[in-house]
N, C-alpha and C positions, 0 to 999 in steps of 0.2 A: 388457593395457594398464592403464596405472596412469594415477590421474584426482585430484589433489590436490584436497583437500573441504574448507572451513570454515564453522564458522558462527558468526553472531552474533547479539545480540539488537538489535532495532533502535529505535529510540524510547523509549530508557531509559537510566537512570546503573548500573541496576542488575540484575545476573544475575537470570535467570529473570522476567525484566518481559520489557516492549512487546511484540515479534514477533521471532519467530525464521526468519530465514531461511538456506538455504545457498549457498554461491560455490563455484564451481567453474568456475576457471581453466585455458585448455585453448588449444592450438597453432593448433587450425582446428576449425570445427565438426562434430559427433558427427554421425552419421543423427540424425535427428528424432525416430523411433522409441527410438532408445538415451537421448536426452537425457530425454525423457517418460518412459521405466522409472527413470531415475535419480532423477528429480522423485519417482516413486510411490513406490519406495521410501526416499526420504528423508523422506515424510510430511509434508512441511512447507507450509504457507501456498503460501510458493516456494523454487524452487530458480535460482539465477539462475547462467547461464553468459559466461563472459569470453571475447573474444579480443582480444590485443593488436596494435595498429593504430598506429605511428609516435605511440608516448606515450600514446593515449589506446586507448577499449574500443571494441570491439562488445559489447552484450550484449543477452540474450533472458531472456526469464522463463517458466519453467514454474512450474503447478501442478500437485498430484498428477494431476489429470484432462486439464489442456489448457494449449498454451501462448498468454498473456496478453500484448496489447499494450502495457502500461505499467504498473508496481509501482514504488511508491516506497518501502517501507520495505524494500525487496531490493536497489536500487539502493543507498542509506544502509547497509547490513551491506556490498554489495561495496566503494563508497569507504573505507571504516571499514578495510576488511581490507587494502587496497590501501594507504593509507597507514599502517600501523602495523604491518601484518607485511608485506605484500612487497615496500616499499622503495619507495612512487611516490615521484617526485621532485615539491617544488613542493605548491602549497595547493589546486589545482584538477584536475579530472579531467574530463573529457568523455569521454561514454558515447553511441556510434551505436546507437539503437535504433531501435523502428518506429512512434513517436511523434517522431521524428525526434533532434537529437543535444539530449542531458541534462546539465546542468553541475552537479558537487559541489565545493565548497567548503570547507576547512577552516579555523578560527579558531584565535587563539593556545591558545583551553579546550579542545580536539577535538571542539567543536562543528560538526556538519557540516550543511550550507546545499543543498537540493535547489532548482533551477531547473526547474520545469517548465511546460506551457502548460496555461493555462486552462483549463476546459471550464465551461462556464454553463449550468448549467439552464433550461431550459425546461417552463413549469406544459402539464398533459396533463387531458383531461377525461373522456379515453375509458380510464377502472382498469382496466389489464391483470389478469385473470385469475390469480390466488394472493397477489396483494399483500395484502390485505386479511385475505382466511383466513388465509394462514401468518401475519402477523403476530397476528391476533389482536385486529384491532380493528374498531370499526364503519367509521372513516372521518375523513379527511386528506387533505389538501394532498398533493399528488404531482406531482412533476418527474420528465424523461428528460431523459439527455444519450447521447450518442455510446456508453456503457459499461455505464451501469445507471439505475436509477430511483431516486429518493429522496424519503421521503415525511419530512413536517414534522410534526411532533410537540409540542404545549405545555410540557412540561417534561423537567429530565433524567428525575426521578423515573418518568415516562412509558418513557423508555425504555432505563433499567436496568431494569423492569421485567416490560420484553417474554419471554415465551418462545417463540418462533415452532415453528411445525410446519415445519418443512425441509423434509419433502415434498412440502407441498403449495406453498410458498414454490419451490421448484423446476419450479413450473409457468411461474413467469413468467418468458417472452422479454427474458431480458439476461442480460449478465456475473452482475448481482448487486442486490443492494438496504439502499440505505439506511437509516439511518433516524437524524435528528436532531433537535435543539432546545437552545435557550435554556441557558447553563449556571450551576450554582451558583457552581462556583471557575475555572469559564473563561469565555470567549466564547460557546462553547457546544462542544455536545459530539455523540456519534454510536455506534452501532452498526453493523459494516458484514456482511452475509451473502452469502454467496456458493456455494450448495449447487449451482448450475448450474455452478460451476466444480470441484466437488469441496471446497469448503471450506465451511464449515457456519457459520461465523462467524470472520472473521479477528482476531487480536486488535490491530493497527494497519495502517492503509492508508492511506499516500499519498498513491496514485492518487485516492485519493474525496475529500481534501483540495481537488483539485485544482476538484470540483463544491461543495464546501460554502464552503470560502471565497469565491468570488465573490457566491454567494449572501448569508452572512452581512455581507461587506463592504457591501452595498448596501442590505439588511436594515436594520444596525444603525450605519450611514454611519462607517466605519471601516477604513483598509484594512491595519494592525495588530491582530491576535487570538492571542487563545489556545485552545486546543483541549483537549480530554481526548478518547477513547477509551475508552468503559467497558466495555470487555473483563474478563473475570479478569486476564491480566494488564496491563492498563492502561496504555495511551499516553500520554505528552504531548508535542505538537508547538507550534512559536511560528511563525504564519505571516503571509506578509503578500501582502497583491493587489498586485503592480507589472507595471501597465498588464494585457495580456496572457498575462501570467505569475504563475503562486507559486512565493513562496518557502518550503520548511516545513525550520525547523529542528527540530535532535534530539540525542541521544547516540546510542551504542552502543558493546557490550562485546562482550568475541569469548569466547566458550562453548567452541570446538570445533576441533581443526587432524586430518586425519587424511588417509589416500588411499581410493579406490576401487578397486578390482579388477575390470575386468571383462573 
């Protein structure tokens, strides 16, 4: 069976920046088992599968380790891929997934527009066990939402700084963990980890947009921001709180066209 594969980078004007994920466009869904080897072996953050559904997707998100209820810089490479090499018609694309259906957007610049829902943190008093150690610090401001936890941090300098232990950081119960604050040349900024899911540190995530935005909006009474991502290879997203919803805009460049064999 042949399994057509591409990738792109997502959250950037330019190769080899934001996050790399892969698309893989397919008739009806794989076993679950075969989609998660495909994921592992493609090594990536994510690997995001398509089915086409009267115009618009289903799609699902894996990570090398497990498959994820919601990624936004994998849905941004699939729309990206979908308009400019496999011919979508039209400026909008709706994605059935299991955060329910997702809407991308395309601008006259190929600026692409993710529509997601909220997620709002909630401050916790009772520090789950490896936040603190893996990150490496005495102590912080900590929220949980519905996916991961994320702790507040005073400067960016703070947390480009960070070196986390992953192992022990993989103790803590969730998806994954945050970690933000205040930014120099944006709104603010973040690091997102995710060693429970097989991924040790992503270098742009959506999905966590979807908890830090709300927050910052209310934060810094504002419901237009800007973000960085201080990954190595470095994010930037333009987003904004509408009502219930974010919005996070991006670029993305497509890297990679090839098949799978399996």
């Amino acid at each position: 069976m042949t399994i057509p594969i591409y990738q792109a980078d997502a959250f950037t004007t330019s190769l080899f920046g934001g996050n790399p994920a892969a698309v893989c466009p397919i008739k009806e869904w794989l076993p679950d088992e075969l989609m998660q080897k495909i994921a592992l072996e493609n090594n990536l953050s994510e690997t995001a599968f398509l089915v086409a559904d009267n115009g618009n997707y289903h799609i699902r998100w894996f990570t090398p380790g497990t498959e994820v209820k919601l990624c936004g810089h994998a849905t941004l490479a699939s729309a990206h891929i979908l308009f400019t090499v496999l011919g979508h018609k039209g400026n909008t694309v709706t994605f059935h997934s299991k955060s329910g259906d997702l809407k991308v957007t395309r601008n006259d610049s190929g600026q692409l527009t993710l529509d997601f829902p909220a997620n709002p943190p909630t401050p916790v008093t009772a520090i789950p066990v490896g936040i603190f150690e893996g990150l490496g610090i005495d102590a912080a401001p900590v929220f949980s939402t519905s996916f991961d936890y994320m702790v507040v941090l005073p400067s960016a300098s703070a947390v480009e700084a960070l070196k986390p232990d992953f192992k022990t950081l993989a103790q803590t119960p969730c998806r994954g963990v945050i970690v933000t604050a205040p930014g120099n040349e944006s709104d603010f900024v973040s690091r997102c980890f995710y060693p429970q899911s097989g991924v040790d540190e992503d270098p742009v995530t959506g999905s966590a947009h979807t908890i830090m935005v709300p927050y910052w909006a209310e934060k810094l009474q504002k419901q237009r921001l800007s973000a960085i991502q201080l990954s190595a290879r470095r994010g930037h997203l333009d987003c904004t709180l509408a009502g219930h919803r974010v919005l996070m805009s991006g670029f993305a460049v497509t890297y990679l066209k090839g098949e799978i064999e399996v």
